[in-house]
C-alpha positions as a LaTeX table, in Angstrom:
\begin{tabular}{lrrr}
\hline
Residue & $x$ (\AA) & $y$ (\AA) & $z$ (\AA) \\
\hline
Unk1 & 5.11 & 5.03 & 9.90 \\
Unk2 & 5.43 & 1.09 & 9.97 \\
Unk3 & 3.62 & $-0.72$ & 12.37 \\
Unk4 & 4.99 & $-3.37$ & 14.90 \\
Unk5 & 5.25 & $-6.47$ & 13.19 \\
Unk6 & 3.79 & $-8.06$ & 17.16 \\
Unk7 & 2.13 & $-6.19$ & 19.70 \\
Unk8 & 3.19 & $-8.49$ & 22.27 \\
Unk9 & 4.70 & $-12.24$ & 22.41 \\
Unk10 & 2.53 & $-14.39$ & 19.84 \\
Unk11 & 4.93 & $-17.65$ & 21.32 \\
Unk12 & 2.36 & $-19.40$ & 23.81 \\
Unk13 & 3.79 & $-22.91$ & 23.93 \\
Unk14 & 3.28 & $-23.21$ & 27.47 \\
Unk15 & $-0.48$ & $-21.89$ & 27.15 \\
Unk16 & $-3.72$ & $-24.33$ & 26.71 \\
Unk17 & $-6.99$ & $-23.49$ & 25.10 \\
Unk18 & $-7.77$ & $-21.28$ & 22.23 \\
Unk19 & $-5.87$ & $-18.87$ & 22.70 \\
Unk20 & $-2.95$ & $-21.40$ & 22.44 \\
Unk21 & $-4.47$ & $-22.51$ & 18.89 \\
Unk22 & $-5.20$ & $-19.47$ & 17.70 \\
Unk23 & $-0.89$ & $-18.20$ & 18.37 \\
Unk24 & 0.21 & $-21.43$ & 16.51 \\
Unk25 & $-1.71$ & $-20.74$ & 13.53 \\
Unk26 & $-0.70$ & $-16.86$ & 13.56 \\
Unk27 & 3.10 & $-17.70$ & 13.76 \\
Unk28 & 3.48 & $-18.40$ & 10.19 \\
Unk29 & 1.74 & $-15.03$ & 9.03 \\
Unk30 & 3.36 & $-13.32$ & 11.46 \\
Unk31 & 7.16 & $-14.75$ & 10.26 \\
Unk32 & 6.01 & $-14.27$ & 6.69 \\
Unk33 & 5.32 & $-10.56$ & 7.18 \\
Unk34 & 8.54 & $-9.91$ & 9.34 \\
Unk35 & 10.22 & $-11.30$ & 6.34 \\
Unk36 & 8.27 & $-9.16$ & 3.85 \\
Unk37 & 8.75 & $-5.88$ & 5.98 \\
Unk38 & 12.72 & $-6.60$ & 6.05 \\
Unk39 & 13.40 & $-6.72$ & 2.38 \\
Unk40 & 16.12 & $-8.93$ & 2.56 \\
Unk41 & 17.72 & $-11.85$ & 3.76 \\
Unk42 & 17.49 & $-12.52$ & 7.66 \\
Unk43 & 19.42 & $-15.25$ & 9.85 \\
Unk44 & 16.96 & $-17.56$ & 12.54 \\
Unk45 & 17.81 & $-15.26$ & 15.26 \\
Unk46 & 16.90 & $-12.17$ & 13.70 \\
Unk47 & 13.58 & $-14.12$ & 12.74 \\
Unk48 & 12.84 & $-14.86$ & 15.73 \\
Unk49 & 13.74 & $-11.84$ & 17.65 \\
Unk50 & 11.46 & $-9.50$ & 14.97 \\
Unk51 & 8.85 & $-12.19$ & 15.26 \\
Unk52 & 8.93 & $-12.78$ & 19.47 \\
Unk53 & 8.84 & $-16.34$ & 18.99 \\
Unk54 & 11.44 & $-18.61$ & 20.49 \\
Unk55 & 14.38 & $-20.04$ & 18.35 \\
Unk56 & 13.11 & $-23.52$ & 17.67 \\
Unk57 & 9.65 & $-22.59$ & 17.15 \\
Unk58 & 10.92 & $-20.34$ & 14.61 \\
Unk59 & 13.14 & $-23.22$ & 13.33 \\
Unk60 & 10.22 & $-25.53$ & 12.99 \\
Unk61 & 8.01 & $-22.98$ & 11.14 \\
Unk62 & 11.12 & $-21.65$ & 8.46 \\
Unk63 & 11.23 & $-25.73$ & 7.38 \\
Unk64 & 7.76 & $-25.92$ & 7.13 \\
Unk65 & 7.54 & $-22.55$ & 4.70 \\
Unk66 & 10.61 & $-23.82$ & 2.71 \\
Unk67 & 8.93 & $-26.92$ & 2.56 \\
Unk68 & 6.31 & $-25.37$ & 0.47 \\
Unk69 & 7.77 & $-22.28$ & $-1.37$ \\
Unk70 & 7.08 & $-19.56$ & 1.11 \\
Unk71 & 10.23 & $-19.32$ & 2.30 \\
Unk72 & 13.98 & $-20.08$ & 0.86 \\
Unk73 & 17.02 & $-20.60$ & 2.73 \\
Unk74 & 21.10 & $-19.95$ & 1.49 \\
Unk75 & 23.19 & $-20.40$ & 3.69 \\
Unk76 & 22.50 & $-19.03$ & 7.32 \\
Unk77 & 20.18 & $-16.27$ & 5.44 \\
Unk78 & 16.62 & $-17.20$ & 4.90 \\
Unk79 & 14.34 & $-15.25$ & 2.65 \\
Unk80 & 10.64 & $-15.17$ & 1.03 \\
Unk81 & 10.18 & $-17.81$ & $-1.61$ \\
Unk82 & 8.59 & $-17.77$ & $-5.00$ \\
Unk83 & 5.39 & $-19.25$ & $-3.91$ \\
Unk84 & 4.45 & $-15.34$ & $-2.60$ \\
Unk85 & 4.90 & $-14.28$ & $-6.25$ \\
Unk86 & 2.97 & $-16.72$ & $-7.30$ \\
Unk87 & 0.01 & $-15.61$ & $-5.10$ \\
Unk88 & 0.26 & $-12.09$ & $-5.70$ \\
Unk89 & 0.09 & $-12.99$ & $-9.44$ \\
Unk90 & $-3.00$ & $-15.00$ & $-8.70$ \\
Unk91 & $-4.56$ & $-12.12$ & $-6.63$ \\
Unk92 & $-4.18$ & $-9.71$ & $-9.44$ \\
Unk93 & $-5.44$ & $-11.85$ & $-11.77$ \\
Unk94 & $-8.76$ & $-12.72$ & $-9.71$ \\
Unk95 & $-8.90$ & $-9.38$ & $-8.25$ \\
Unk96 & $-12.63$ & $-7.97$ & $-9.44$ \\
Unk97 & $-11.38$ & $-4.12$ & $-8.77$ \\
Unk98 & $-8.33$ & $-4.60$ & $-11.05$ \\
Unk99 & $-10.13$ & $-6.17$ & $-13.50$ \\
Unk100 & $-12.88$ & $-3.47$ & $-13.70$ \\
Unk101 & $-10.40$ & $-0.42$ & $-13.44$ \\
Unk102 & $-7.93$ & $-2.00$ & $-16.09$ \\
Unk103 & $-9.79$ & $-0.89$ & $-19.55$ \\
Unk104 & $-10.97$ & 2.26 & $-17.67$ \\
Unk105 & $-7.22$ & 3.34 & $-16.80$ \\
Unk106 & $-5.81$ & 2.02 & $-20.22$ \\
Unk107 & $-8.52$ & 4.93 & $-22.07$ \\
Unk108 & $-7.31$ & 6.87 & $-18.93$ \\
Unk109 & $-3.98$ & 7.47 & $-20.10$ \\
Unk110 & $-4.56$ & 7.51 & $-23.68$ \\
Unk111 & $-6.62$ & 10.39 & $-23.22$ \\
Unk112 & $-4.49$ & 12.32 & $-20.92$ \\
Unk113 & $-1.04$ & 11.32 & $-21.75$ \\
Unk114 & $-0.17$ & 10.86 & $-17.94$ \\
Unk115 & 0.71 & 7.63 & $-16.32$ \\
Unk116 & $-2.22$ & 6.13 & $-14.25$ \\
Unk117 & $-2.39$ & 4.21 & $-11.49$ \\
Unk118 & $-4.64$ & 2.56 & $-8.99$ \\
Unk119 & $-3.71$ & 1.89 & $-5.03$ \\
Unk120 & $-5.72$ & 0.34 & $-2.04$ \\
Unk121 & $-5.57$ & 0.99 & 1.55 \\
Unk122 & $-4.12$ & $-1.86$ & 3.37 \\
Unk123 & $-3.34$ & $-1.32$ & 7.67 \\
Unk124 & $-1.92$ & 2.62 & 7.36 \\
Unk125 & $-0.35$ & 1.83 & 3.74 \\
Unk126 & $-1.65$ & 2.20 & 0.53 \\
Unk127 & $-0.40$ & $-0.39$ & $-2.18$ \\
Unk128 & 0.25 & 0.16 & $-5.63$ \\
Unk129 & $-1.97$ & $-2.87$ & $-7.92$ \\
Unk130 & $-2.45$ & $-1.59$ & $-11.65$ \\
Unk131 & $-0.24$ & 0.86 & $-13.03$ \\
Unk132 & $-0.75$ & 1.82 & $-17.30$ \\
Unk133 & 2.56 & 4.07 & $-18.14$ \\
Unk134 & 2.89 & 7.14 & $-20.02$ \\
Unk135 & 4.88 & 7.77 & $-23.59$ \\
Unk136 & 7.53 & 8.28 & $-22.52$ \\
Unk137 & 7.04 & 7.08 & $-18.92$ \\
Unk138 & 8.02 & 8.19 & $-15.39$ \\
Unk139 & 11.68 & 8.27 & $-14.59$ \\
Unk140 & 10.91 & 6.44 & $-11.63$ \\
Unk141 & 8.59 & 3.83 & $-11.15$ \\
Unk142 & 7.60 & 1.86 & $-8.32$ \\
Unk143 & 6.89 & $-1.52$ & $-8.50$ \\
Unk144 & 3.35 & $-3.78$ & $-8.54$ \\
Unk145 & 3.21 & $-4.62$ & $-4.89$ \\
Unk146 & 4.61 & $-1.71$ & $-3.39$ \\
Unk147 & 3.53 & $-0.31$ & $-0.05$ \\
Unk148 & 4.06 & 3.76 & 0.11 \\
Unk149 & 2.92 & 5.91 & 2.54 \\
Unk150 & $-0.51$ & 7.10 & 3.48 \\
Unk151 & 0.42 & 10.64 & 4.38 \\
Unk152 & 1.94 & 11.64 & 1.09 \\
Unk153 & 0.83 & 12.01 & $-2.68$ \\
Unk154 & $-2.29$ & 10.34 & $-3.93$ \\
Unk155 & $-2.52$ & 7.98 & $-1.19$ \\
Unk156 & $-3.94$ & 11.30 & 0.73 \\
Unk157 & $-7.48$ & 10.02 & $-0.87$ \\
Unk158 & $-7.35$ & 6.61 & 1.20 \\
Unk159 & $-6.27$ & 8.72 & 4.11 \\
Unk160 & $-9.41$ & 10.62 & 4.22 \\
Unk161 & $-11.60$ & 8.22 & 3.98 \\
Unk162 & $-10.03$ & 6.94 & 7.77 \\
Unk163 & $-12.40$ & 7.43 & 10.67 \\
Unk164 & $-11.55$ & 9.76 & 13.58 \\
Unk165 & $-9.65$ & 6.63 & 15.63 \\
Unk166 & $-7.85$ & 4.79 & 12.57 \\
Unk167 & $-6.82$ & 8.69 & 11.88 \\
Unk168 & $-5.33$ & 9.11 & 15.56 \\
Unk169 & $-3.39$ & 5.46 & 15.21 \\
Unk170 & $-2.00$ & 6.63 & 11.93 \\
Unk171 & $-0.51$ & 10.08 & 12.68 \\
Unk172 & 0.59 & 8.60 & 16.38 \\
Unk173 & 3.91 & 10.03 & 17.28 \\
Unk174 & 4.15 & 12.62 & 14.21 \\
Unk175 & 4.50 & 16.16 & 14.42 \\
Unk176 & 5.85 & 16.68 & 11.31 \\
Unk177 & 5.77 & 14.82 & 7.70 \\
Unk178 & 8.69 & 15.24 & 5.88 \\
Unk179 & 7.84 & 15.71 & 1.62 \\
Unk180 & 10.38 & 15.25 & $-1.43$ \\
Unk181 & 10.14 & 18.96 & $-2.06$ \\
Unk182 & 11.97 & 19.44 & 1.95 \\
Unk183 & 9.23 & 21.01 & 2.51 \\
Unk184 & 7.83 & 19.75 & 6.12 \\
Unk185 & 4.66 & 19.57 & 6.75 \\
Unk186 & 2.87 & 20.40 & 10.46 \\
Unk187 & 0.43 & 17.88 & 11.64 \\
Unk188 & $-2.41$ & 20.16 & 11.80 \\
Unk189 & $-1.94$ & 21.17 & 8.36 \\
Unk190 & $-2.03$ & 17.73 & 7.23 \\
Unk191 & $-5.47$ & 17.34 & 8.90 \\
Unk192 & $-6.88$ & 20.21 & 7.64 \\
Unk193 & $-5.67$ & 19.13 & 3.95 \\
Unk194 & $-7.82$ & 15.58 & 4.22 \\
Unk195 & $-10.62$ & 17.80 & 5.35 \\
Unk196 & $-10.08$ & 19.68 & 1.71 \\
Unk197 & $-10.12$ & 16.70 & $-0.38$ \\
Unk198 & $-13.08$ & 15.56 & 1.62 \\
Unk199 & $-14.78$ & 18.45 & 0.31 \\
Unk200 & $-13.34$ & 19.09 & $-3.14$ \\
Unk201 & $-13.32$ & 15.07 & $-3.73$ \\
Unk202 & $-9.46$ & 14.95 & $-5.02$ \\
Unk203 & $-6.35$ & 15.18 & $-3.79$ \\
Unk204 & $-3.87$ & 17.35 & $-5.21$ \\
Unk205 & 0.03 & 17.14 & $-4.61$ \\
Unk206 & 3.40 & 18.61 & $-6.18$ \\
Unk207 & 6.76 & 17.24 & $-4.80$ \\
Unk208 & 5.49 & 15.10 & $-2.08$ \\
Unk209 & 6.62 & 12.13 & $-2.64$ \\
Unk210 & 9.20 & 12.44 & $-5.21$ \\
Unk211 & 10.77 & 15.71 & $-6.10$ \\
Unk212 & 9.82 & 17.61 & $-9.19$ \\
Unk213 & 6.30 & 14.96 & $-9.59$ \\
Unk214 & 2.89 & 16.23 & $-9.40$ \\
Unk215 & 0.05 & 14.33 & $-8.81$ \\
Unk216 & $-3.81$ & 14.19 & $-8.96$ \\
Unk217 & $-5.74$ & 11.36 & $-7.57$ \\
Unk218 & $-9.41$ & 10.94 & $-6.52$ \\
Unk219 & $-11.56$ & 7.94 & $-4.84$ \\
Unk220 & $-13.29$ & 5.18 & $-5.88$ \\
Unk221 & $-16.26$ & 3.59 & $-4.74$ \\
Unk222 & $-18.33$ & 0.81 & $-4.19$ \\
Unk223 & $-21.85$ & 0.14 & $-4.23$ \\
Unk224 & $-22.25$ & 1.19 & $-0.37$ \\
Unk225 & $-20.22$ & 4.86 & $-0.87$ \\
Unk226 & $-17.33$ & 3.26 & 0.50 \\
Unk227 & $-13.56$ & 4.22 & $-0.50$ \\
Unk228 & $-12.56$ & 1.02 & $-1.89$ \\
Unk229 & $-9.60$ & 2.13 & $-3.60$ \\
Unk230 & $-7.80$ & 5.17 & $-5.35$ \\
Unk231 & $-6.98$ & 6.36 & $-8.91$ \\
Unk232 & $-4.20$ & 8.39 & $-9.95$ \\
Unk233 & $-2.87$ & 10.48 & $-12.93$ \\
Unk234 & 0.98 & 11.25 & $-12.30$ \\
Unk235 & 3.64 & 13.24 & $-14.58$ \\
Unk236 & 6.41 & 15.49 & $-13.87$ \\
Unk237 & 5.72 & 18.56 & $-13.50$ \\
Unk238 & 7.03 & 19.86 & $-16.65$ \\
Unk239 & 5.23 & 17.17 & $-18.69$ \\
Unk240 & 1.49 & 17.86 & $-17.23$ \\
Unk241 & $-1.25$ & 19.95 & $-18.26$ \\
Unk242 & $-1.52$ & 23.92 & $-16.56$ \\
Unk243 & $-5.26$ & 22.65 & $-16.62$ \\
Unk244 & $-5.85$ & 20.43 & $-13.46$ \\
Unk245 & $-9.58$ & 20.92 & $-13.11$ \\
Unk246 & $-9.71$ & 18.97 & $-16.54$ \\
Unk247 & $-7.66$ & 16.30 & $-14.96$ \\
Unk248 & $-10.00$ & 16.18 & $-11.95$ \\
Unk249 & $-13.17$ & 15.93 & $-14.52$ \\
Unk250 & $-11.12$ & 12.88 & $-16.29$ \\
Unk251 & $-10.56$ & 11.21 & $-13.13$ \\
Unk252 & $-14.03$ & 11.46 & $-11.85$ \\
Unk253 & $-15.38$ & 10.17 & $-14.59$ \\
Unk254 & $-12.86$ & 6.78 & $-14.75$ \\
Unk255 & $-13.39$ & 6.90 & $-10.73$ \\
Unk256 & $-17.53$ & 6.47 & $-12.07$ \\
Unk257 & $-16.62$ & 3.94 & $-14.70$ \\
Unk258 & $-14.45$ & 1.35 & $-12.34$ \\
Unk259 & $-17.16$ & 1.69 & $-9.33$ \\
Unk260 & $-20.17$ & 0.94 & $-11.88$ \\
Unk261 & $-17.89$ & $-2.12$ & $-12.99$ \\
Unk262 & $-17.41$ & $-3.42$ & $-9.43$ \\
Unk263 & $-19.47$ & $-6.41$ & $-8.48$ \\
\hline
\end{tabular}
């Protein structure tokens, strides 16, 4: 479900005009994400191969990114550098939506017990920016930052909030979407599930994305009716509540609180 880090070669050394410009100043980005979307330490050639760029352009770009703490390099291997956890710190701390839906999930999870959590959309991803744990918290966790799949759990909110073409590009290719449970799910009845939560205004899941989990999650807004982002309550399913419509009622009303804080 990843998309192509370039849709065609972004190396136009040989090209003039603004086109030309506009290539050079993508390279960077476009290095940066192939080395994000890895998740580990590449050599040059790899680099450049993943990134379609030739070998010394790549070369002149990975000394310019070390240069400044984007990048690092050991060895032959080359890998992000702490200057991109230094800007995701600084986008959570200046993020307006995290800073509204932080008290709001904080009472969240005091009154429910469950671990909330709050995710935006970004491409066909939804990543995970404010999570306030349970007593005793989730076995698993994922990590601030983390990108998880649109077509599973929670993230089914952000989903259905896609228009009819982003929809198509998402589910290209699939037939089938696998879930924790091993149960696997048919396209169509995917479809038909973001046309429930559409109507009901939640999303509902057990085993989806991690075996034995249930979830709840419902959208939030912005001033314009927009989806802007998604909130979560999460437990296993031993540890939550037989009463989900209560859950829903909770949600809704911290989904209300966070949009009515948003600028």
């Amino acid at each position: 479900m990843t998309n192509s880090v370039a849709r065609g070669s972004v190396d136009g050394d040989g090209d003039d005009g603004q086109l030309s410009s506009v290539r050079s100043l993508d390279r960077p980005f476009v290095i940066l994400r192939v080395l994000r979307e890895h998740r580990g330490p590449m050599r040059l050639t790899e680099i450049a191969t993943a990134a379609q760029l030739h070998l010394a352009t790549t070369q002149r770009i990975m000394n310019l990114l070390i240069k400044y703490g984007y990048a690092e390099r050991e060895g032959l291997d080359y890998r992000l550098g702490v200057a991109s956890l230094l800007n995701g710190n600084a986008y959570l701390m200046t993020n307006g939506l995290v800073s509204a839906a932080e008290p709001v999930l904080i009472e969240l999870t005091a009154s429910t017990g469950l671990t909330s959590s709050l995710t935006v959309r970004y491409e066909f991803s939804a990543v995970l920016l404010l999570r306030v744990s349970s007593t005793p918290p989730l076995r698993f966790q994922l990590p601030i930052g983390e990108q998880m799949p649109l077509v599973v759990g929670g993230a089914r909110v952000l989903a259905a909030a896609l228009d009819d073409d982003d929809l198509d590009q998402l589910l290209e290719g699939v037939t089938t979407i696998p879930l924790a449970s091993g149960v696997e799910l048919a396209r169509s009845e995917f479809v038909e599930g973001l046309k429930l939560i559409r109507d009901r205004g939640y999303a509902f899941g057990q085993g989806q994305r991690e075996a034995g989990a249930l979830s709840v999650a419902v959208p939030v807004h912005d001033r314009e009716q927009r989806t802007v982002a998604a909130i979560q309550l999460s437990s296993m399913i031993e540890d939550i509540p037989v009463d989900i419509d209560s859950l829903v009622i909770e949600l809704k009303r911290a989904s209300s609180a966070i949009s009515r804080r948003l600028p």
